[in-house]
C-alpha positions in Angstrom: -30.0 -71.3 16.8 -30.7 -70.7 13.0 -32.2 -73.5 11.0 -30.8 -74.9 8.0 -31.9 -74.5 4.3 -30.8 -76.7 1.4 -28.7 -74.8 -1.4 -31.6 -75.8 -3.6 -34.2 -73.6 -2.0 -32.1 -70.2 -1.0 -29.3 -70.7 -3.5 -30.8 -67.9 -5.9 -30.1 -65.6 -3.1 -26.8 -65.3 -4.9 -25.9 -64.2 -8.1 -22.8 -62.7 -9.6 -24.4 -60.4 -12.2 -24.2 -56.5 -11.6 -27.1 -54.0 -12.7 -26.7 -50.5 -13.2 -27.8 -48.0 -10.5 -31.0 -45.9 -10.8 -31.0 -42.4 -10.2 -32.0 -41.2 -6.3 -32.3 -37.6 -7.3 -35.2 -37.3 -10.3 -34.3 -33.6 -10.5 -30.2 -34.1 -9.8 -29.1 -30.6 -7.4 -32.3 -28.8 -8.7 -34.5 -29.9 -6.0 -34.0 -30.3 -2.5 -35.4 -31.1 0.8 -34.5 -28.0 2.8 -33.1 -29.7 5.5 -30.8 -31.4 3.3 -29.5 -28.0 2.4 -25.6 -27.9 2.6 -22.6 -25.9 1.6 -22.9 -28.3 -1.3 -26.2 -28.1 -2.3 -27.0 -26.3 -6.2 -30.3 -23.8 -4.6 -27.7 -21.4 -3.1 -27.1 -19.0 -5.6 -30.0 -19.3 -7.8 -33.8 -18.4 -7.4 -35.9 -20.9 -5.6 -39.2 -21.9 -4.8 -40.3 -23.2 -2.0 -42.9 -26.2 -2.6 -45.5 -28.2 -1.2 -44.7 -32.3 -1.8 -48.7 -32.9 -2.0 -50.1 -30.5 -4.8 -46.3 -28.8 -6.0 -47.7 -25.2 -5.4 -45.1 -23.0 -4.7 -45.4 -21.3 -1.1 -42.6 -18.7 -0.8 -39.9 -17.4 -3.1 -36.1 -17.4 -2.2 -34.9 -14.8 -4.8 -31.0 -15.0 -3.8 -31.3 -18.5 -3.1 -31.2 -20.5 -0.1 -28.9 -19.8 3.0 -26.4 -23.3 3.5 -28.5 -23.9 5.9 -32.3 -23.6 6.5 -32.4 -23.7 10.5 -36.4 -23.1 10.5 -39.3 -22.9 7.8 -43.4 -22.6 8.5 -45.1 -21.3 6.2 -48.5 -23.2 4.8 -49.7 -24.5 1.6 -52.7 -22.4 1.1 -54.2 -24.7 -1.5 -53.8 -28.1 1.3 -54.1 -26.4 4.4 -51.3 -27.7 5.7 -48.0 -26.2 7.6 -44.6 -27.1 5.6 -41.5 -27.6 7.8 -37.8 -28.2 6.5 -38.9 -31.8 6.6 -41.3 -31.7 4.2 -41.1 -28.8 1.8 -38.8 -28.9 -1.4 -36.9 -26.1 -2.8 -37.0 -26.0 -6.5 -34.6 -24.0 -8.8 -37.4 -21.1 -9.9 -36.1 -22.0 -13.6 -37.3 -25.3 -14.1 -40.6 -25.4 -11.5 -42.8 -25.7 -14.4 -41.8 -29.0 -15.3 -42.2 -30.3 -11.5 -44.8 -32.9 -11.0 -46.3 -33.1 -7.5 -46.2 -36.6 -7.6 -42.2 -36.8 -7.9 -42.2 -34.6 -4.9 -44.5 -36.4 -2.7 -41.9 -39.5 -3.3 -38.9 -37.3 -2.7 -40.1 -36.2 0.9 -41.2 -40.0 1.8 -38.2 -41.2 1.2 -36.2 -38.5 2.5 -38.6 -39.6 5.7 -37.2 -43.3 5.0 -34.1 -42.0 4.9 -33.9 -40.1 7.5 -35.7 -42.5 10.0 -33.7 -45.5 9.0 -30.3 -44.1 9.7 -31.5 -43.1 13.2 -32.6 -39.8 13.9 -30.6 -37.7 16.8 -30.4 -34.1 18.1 -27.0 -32.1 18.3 -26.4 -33.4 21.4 -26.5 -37.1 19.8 -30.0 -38.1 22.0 -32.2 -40.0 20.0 -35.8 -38.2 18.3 -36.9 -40.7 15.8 -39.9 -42.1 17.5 -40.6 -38.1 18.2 -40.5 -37.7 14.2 -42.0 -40.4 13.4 -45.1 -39.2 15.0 -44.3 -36.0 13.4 -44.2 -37.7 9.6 -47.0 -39.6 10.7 -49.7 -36.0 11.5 -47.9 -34.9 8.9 -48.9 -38.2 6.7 -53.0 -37.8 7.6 -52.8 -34.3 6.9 -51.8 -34.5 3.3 -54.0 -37.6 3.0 -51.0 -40.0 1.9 -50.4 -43.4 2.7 -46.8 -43.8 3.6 -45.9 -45.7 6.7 -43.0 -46.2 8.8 -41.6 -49.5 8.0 -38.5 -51.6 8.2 -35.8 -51.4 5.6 -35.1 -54.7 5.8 -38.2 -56.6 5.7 -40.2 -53.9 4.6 -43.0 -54.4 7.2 -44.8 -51.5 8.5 -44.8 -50.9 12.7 -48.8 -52.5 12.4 -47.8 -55.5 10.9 -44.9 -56.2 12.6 -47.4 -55.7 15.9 -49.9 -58.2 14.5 -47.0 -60.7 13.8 -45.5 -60.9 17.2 -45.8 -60.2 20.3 -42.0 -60.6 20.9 -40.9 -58.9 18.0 -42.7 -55.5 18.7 -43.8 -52.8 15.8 -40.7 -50.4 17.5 -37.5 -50.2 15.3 -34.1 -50.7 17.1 -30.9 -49.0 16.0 -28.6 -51.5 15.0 -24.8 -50.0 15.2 -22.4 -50.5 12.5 -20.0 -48.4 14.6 -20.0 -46.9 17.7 -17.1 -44.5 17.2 -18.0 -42.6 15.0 -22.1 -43.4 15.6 -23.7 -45.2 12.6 -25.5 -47.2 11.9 -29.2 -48.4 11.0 -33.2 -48.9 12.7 -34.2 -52.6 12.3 -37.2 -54.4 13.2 -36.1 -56.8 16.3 -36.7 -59.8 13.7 -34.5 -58.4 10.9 -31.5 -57.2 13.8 -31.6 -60.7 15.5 -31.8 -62.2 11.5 -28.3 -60.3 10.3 -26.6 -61.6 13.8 -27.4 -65.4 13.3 -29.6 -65.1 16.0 -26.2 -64.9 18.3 -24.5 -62.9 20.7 -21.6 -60.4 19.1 -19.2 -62.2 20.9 -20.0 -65.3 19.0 -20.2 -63.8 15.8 -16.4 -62.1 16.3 -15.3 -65.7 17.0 -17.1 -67.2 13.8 -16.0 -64.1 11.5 -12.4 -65.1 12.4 -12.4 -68.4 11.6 -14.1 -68.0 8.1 -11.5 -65.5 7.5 -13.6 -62.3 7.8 -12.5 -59.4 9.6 -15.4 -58.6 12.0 -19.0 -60.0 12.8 -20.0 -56.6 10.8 -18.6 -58.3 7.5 -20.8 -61.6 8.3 -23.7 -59.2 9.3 -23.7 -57.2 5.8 -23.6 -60.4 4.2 -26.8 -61.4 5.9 -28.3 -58.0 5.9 -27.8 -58.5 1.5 -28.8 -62.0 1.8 -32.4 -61.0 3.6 -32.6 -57.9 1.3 -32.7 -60.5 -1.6 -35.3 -62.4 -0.1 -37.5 -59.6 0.4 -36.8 -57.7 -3.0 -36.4 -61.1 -5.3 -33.4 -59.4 -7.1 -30.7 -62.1 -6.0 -27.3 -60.9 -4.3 -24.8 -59.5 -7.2 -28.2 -58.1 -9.3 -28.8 -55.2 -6.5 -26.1 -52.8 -6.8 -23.4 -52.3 -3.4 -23.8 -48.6 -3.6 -27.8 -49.2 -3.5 -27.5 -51.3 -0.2 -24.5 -48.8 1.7 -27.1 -45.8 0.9 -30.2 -47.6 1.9 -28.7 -49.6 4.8 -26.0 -46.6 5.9 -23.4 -49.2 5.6 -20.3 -48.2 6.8 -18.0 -50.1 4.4 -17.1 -48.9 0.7 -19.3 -50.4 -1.9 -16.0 -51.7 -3.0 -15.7 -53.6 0.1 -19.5 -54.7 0.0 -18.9 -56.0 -3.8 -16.0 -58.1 -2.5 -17.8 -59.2 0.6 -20.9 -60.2 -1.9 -18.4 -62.1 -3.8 -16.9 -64.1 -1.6 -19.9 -65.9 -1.5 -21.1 -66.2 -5.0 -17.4 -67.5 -5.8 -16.9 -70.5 -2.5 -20.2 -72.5 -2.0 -19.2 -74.1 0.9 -18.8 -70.6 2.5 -22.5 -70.0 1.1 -23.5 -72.9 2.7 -22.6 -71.2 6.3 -24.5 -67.7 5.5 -27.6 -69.5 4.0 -30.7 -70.8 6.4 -34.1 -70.8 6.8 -34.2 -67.1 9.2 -33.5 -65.4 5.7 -37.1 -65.6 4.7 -39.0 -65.3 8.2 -41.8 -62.6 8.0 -41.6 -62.1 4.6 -45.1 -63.9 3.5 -46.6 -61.7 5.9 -44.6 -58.6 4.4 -47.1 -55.9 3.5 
């Protein structure tokens, strides 16, 4: 069972004031993970370079551009001694790699690593590799001397401090499914996935989204999910913008949908009353 809260000391979870989005893509279609390359993607008819994310050196040189779809890359970053796969080298339009900063690189790949991670990492026959790559990112991590972690989306905590925190919860991140058909979803620390649920079985939380007028537990879980993310962030629901949370959290409704969801609850305080309890802020003093 959750435990309540007064309004007082969660109500500015909630706010009803939007904020514009910031940009994802420093360098817009110009730069690229390779293994985000696509059919859509601007490097494939245009000279590119292929970069190391630590010092920016460039490592090879795809004069045509790049195929629509780089199956394989190794090839090492003389200057860091280090082997660059698809997961961790950039391709840079040729034209403008002499204003790219190393640094803006180095974030690119980590969170194309968050990314990636978060939304559950599978091979083509849908079996899960994400504790495989995160041991990759991790060698990968010490190699170029960097200090990312894994960490949970939600709470931000990294695997070591969720171990230190609990036993019970575990450092491991569990896939939390926003659908099963087609597969989607998000990795959650335990805390954060039993947090979103009301610390309740689905079954429960179908029966509770019908009777507040909700479609499925999935709309009372996003709500949650945005609720915590406030917590964490200190940027109160309504401030954080929905598009932000689908992308981050690989929500499967529209940002439309997540504004009106959002709203529902900045708009009816009794029905904020329901969503807001004490569970919201669990771990995060200990967030690191």
């Amino acid at each position: 069972m959750t435990e309540p809260a007064s309004i007082e000391e969660l109500d500015t979870l909630v706010e009803t004031t939007a904020c514009k989005q910031s940009a994802d893509r420093p360098y817009g279609d110009r730069a690229q993970i390779l293994a985000q390359v696509d059919d859509h993607s601007g490097l494939l008819d245009v000279p590119v370079a292929v970069c190391c994310p630590n010092c920016g050196q460039a490592v090879t040189l795809y004069e045509r551009g790049l195929p629509n779809v780089v199956p394989y890359f190794d090839t090492a970053c003389t200057q860091c001694d280090v082997d660059l796969r698809t997961w961790c080298a950039v391709g840079v339009d040729a034209a403008y790699l002499q204003i790219v900063d190393p640094a803006t690189l180095t974030t690119m790949v980590q969170q194309f690593w968050d990314d990636w991670l978060w939304s559950g990492i599978t091979n083509s026959k849908g079996e899960p590799r994400t504790d495989e790559y995160t041991d990759r990112f991790a060698t990968k991590t010490a190699a170029f001397g960097w200090n990312w972690k894994v960490t949970c989306p939600l709470c931000r905590r990294t695997r070591t401090a969720l171990e230190r925190d609990s036993a019970l919860v575990g450092g491991n991140l569990d896939y939390h499914h926003w659908s099963h058909d087609p597969d989607q979803g998000v990795c959650l620390c335990r805390e954060c996935h039993n947090i979103i649920g009301f610390d309740t079985y689905d079954t429960e939380l179908e029966e509770r989204a019908a009777a507040w007028g909700f479609d499925s537990r999935h709309d009372l879980q996003v709500i949650r999910l945005a609720l915590r993310d406030a917590a964490v962030t200190g940027r109160p629901v309504g401030t954080r913008p929905a598009t932000a949370l689908v992308n981050r959290y690989n929500l499967l409704q529209s940002p439309d949908r997540v504004r009106q969801l959002l709203g529902s609850i900045s708009t009816d305080g009794t029905l904020r009353e329901r969503f807001l309890d004490k569970r919201l802020v669990a771990g995060i003093g200990a967030n690191c």
